[in-house]
C-alpha positions as CSV (number, residue, x, y, z in Angstrom):
1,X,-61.7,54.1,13.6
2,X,-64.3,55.7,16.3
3,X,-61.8,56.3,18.3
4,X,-59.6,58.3,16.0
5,X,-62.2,60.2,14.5
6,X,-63.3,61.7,18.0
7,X,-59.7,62.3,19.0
8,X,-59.3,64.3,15.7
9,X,-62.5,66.5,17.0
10,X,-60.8,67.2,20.0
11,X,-57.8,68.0,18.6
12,X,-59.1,70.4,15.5
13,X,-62.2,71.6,16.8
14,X,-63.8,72.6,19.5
15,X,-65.2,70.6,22.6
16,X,-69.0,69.2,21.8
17,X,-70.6,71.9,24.3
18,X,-73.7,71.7,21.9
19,X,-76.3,69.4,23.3
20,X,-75.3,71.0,27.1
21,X,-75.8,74.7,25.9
22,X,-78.6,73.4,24.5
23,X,-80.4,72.2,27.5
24,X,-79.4,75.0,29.6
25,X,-80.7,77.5,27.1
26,X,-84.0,75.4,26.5
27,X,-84.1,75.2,30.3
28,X,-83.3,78.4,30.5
29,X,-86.3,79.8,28.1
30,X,-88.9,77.7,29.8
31,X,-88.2,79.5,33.6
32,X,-88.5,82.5,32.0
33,X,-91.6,81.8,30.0
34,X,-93.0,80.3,33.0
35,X,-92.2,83.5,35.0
36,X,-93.6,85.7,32.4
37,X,-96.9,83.7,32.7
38,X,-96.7,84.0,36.6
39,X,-96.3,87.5,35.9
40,X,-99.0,87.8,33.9
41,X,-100.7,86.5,36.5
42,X,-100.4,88.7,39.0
43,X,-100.2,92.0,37.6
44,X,-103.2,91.2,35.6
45,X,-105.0,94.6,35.1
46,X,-108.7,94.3,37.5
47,X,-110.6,95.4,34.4
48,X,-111.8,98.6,35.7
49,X,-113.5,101.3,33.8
50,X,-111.9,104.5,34.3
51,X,-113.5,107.8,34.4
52,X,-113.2,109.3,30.7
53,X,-110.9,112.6,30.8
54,X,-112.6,116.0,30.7
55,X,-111.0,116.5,26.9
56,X,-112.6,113.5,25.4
57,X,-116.1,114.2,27.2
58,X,-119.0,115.1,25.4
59,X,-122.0,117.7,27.6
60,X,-123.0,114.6,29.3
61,X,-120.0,113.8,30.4
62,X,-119.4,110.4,28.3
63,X,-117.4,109.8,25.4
64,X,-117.4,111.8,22.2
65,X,-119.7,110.3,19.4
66,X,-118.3,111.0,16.5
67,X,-120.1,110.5,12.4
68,X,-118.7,110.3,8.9
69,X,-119.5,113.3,6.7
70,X,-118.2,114.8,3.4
71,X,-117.9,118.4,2.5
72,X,-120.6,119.4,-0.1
73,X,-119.2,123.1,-0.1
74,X,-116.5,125.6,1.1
75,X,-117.0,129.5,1.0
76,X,-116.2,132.6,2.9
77,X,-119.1,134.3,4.7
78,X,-119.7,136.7,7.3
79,X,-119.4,135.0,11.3
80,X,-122.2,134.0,13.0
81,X,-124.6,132.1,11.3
82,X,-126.7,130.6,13.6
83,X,-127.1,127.4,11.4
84,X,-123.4,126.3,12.8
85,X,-123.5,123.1,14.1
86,X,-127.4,122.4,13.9
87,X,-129.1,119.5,11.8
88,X,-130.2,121.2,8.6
89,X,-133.0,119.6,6.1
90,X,-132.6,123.3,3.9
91,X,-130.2,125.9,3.2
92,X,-128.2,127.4,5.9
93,X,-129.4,131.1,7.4
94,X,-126.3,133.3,7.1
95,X,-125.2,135.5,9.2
96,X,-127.1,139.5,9.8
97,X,-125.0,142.3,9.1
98,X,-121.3,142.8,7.9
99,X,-118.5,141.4,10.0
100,X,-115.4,139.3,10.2
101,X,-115.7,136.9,7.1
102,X,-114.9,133.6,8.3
103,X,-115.1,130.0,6.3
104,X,-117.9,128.5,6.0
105,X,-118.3,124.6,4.8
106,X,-121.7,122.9,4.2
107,X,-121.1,119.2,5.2
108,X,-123.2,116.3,4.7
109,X,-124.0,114.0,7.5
110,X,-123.4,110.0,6.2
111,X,-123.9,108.3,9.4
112,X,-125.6,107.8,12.2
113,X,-129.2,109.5,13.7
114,X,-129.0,112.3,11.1
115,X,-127.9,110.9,8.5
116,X,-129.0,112.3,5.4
117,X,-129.3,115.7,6.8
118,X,-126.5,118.6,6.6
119,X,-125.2,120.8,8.9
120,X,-122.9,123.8,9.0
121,X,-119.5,124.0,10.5
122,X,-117.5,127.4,10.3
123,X,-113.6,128.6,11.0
124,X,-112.0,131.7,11.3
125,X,-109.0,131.1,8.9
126,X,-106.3,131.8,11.4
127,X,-103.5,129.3,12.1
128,X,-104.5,125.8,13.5
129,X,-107.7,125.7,11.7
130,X,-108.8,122.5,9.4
131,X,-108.7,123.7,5.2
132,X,-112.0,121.8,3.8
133,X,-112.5,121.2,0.6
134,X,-115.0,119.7,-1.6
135,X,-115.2,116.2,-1.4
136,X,-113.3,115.7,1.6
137,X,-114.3,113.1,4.0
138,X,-114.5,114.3,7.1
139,X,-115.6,113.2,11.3
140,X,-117.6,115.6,12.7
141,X,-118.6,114.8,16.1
142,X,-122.2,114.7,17.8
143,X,-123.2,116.2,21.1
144,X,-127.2,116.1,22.4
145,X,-127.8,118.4,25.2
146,X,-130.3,117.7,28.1
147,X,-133.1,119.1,26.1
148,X,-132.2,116.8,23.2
149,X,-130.9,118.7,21.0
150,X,-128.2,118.1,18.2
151,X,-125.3,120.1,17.2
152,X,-122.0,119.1,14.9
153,X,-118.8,120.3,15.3
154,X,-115.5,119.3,12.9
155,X,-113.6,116.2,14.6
156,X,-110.6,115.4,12.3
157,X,-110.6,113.9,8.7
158,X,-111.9,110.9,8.0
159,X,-108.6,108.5,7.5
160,X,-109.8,104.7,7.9
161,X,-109.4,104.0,3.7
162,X,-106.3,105.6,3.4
163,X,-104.5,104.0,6.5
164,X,-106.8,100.3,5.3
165,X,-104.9,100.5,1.3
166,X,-102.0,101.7,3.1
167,X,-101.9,98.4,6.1
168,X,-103.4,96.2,3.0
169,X,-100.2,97.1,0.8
170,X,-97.9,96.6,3.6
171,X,-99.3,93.2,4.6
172,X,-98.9,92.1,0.5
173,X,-95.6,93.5,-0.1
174,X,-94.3,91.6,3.3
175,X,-95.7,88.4,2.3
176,X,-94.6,88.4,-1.7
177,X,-91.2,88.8,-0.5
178,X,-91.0,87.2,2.7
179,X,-94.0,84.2,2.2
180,X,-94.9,82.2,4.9
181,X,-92.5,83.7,6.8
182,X,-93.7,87.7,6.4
183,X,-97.4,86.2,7.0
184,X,-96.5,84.7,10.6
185,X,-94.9,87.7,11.1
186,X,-97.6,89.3,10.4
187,X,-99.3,87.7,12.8
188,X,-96.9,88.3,15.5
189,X,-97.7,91.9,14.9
190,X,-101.3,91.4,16.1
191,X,-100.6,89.9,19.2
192,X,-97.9,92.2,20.2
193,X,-100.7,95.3,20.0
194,X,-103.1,92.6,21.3
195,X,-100.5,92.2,24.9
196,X,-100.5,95.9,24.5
197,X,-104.2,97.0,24.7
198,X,-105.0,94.2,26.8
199,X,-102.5,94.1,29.1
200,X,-99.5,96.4,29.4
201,X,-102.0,99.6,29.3
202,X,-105.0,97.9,31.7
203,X,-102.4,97.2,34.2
204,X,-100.6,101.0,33.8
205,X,-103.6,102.6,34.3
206,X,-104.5,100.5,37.1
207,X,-101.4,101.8,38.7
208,X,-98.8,98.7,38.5
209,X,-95.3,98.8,38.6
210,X,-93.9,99.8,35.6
211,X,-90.6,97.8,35.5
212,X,-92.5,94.1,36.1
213,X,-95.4,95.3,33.7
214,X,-93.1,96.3,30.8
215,X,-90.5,93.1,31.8
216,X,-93.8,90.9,31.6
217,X,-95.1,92.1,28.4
218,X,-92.1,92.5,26.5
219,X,-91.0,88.7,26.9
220,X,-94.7,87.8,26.1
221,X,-94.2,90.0,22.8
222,X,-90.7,88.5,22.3
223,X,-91.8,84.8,22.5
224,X,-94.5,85.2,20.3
225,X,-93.2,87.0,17.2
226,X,-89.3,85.4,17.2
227,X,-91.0,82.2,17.6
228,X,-93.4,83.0,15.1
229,X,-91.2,84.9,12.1
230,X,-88.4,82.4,12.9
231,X,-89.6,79.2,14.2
232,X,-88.6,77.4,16.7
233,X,-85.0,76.2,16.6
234,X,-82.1,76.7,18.6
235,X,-80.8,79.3,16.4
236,X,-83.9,81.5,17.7
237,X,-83.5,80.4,20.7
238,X,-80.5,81.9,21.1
239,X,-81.6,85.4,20.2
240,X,-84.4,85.0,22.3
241,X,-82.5,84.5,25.4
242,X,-80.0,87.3,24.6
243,X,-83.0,89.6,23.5
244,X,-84.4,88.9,26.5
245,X,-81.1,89.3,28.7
246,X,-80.3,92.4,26.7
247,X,-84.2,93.9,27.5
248,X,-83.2,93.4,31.1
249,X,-80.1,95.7,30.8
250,X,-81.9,98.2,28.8
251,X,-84.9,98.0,32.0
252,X,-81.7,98.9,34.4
253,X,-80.6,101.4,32.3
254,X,-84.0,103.4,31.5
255,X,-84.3,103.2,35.3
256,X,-80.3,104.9,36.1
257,X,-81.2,107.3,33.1
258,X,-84.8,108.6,34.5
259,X,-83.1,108.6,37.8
260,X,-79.9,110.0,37.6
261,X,-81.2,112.8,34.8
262,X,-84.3,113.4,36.8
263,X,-86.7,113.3,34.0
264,X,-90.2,113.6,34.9
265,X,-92.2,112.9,31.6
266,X,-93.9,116.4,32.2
267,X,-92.6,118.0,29.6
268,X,-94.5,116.1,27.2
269,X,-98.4,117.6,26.9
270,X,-100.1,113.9,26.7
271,X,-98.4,113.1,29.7
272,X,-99.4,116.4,31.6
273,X,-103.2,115.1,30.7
274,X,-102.7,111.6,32.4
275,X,-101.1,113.6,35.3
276,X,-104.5,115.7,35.6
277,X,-107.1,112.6,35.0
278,X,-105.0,109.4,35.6
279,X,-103.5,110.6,39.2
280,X,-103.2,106.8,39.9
281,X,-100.8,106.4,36.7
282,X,-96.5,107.1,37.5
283,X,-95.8,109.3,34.7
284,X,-91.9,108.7,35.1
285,X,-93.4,105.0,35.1
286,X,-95.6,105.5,31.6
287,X,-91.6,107.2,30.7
288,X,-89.6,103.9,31.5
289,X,-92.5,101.5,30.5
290,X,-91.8,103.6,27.2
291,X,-88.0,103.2,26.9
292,X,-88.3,99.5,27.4
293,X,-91.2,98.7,24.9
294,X,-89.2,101.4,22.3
295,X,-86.0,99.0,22.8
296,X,-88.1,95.6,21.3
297,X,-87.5,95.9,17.7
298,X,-84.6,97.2,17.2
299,X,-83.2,94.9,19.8
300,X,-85.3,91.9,17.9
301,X,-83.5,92.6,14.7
302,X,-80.1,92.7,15.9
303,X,-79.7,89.3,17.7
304,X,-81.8,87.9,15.1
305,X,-79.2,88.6,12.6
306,X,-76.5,87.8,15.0
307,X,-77.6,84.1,15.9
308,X,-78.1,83.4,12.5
309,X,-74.8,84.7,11.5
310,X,-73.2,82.3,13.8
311,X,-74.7,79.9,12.8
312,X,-74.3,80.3,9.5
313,X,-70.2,80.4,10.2
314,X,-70.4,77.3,12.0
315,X,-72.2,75.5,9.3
316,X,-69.8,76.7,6.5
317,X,-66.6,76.7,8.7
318,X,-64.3,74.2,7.6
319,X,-63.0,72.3,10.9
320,X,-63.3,76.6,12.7
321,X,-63.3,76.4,16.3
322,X,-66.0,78.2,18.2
323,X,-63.7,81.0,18.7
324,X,-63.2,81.6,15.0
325,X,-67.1,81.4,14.9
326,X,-67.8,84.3,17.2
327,X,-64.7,86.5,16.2
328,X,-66.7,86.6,12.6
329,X,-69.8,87.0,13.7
330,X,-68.4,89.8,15.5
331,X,-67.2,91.3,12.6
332,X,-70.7,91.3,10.9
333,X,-72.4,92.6,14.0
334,X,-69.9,96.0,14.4
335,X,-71.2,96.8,11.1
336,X,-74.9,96.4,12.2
337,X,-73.9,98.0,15.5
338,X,-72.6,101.0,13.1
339,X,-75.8,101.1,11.2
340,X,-78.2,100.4,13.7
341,X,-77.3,103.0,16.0
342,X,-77.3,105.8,13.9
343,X,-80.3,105.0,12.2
344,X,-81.8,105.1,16.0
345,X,-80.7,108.2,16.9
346,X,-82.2,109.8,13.4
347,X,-85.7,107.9,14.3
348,X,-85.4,109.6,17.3
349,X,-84.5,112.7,16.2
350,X,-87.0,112.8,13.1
351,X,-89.7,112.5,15.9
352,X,-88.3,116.0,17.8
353,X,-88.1,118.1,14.8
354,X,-90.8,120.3,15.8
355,X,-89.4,120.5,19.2
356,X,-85.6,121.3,17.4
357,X,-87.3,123.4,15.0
358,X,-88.7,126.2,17.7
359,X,-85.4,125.4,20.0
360,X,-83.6,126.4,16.7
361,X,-85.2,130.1,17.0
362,X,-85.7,130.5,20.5
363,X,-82.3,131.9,21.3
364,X,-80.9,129.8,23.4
365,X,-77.6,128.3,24.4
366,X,-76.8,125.0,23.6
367,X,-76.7,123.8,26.4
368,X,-79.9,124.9,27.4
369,X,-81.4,123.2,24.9
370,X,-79.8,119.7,25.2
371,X,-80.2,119.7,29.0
372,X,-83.9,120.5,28.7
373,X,-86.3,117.9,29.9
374,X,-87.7,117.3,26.2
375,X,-84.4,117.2,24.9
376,X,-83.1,115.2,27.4
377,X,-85.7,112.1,27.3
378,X,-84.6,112.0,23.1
379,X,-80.8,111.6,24.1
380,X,-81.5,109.4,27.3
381,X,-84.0,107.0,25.0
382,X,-81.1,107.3,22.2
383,X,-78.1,106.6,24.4
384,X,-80.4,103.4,26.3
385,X,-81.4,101.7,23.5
386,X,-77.7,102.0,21.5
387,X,-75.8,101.0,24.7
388,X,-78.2,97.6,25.0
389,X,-78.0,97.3,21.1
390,X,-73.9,97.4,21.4
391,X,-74.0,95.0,24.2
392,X,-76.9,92.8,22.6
393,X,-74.3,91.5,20.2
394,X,-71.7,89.9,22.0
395,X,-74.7,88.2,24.2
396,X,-76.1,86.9,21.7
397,X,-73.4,86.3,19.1
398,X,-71.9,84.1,22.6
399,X,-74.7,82.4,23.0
400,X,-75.1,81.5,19.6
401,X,-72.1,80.0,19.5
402,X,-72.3,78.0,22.2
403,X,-75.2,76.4,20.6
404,X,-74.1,76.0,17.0
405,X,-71.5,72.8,16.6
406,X,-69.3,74.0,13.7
407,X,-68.9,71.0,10.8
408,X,-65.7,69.7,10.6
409,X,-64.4,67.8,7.6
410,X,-63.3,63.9,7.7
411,X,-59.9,63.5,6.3
């Protein structure tokens, strides 16, 4: 009886390649993740201090201190009051004489040295310049000459409770709907900005190579949060490994594109500032260690939905060989190839609209505009990260199937 039910496997199903996928994935998964860590190893960042760029300087030449503050009142006055920017325990002095009326707000100072005092910060009105209101919480940043003295000047608004209620409703809204699940995910979150700050940008300024850097921190990101989200299984195994093959491609392919398009990255203002202060960093480097990071998530979500689609077949297929398995899969990941694709180009484009916006009145030729250098890097990001999306599906869906046995019925 054995006998005839195995022969009947072989006859309506498909060979039992499971548990040999299996270990050659697994094995598979554990060079690489022993690879990454030698990686790790050697481009570890030296830990370094850098010298502070002459923007974000204060007189003394260290970085900007900045306070919290809150406007206590907004008015137009004549220019040139010469209680701008100084500690003030009493009304401000205005201004002598008649003049350009600029806008004048009295701010109170809530931390740090002063805090209790006000001071005076004043705009001229013209375009660029911050509209204070009362009650606005503001950052006003303080600078102490060599003679000790203090003066204020406006810094940006004061954003940390916003941004908190807005992160806080995020982190509930992921966990009531996706539980334990959203919460590990959650987590996997933090420790991809954790590899990012400690050691993808340590190791860029420090001049490494930006193909093994971005490689090396990338499969550290993706073993932590598929794992994570997902568990571990081989159904996320199998999108690791083709997330992982399919970051490769996209590394070779950010690398042709920057190459054969001759971007530079220079077109970009935060770029030109690392190019002036960071003359150790590769700014065509900081561009591809870009394109590859950018390619995670959206590369994350697609084989992730594609492994568990096949799977999924082969658990409800009724006797399907592995062939039938991965032709529907297939069909589910065109659609997601459809969707995904388009909605990365609009992400992509919804970040340039400024840039497309003065293009759009500038007068030039089509042409021009889609062969500049700003343009370009949109549509060579765009076209590398659909290209490894497109080709992330049949990986992965491949690989899936390897690995899932489909259930046959006993008859």
């Amino acid at each position: 009886m054995t006998h005839t039910h195995s022969h009947s496997h072989s006859l309506n199903g498909p060979s039992p390649l499971g548990p040999l996928a299996a270990r050659i994935v697994v094995g598979l998964l554990v060079a690489i993740g022993v690879a990454t860590l030698i990686g790790a190893a050697l481009l570890w960042p030296s830990g370094g201090k850098a010298d502070i760029p002459l923007p974000f300087q204060n007189a003394a030449g260290g970085a900007v201190t900045t306070e919290s503050g809150h406007v206590l009142s907004s008015s137009a006055a004549v220019c040139g009051s010469p209680s701008v920017g100084a500690v003030l325990t009493s009304a401000p002095v205005p201004a002598e004489g008649e003049g350009a009326a600029c806008v004048q707000a009295l701010v109170a100072i809530d931390s740090g040295p002063n805090q209790g005092a006000n001071t005076l910060l004043e705009f001229s009105g013209g375009p660029g310049q911050p509209s204070l209101a009362v009650g606005d919480d503001i950052r006003v940043s303080r600078q102490v000459d060599d003679v000790g003295s203090t003066t204020y000047a406006f810094y940006d608004f004061e954003r940390a409770w916003p941004l908190t209620v807005l992160a806080a409703v995020f982190a509930i809204v992921i966990v009531a709907v996706a539980r334990w699940r959203g919460l590990r995910a959650l987590v996997g979150i933090v420790i991809a900005f954790g590899v990012l700050v400690v050691f993808l940008l340590p190791a860029l300024r420090d001049g490494a190579p930006a193909v093994p850097v971005s490689l090396v921190a990338s499969a550290a990101i993706l073993y932590a949060v598929i794992y994570l989200a997902h568990g571990v299984s081989l159904r996320t195994s199998a999108a690791l490994l083709g997330t992982l093959a399919s970051l490769l491609l996209a590394a070779v392919l950010s690398w042709a594109a920057i190459e054969l398009a001759h971007l530079t990255g220079l077109s970009e203002d935060q770029n030109n500032t690392v190019a002036a202060y960071l003359g150790n960093v590769s700014i065509t480097g900081l561009l591809l260690a870009g394109f590859i990071i950018g390619s995670l998530g959206v590369l994350n979500d697609v084989t992730v939905t594609q492994a568990s689609t096949a799977f999924e077949l082969a658990a409800l297929g009724d006797g399907a060989s592995r062939r039938a398995v991965f032709v529907g899969a297939m069909r589910v990941g065109r659609d997601h190839i459809a969707s995904t694709v388009y909605t990365l180009v609009l992400a992509y484009a919804g970040s340039a609209l400024p840039l497309l916006l003065l293009f759009s009145v500038a007068n030039r030729s089509l042409g021009d505009v889609l062969t500049s250098e700003s343009v370009a890097i949109e549509i060579a990001r765009s076209a590398v990260g659909g290209i490894a999306l497109a080709l992330s599906v049949p990986l992965t869906t491949g690989i899936a199937v390897l690995l899932a046995t489909p259930r046959h019925t006993s008859h």
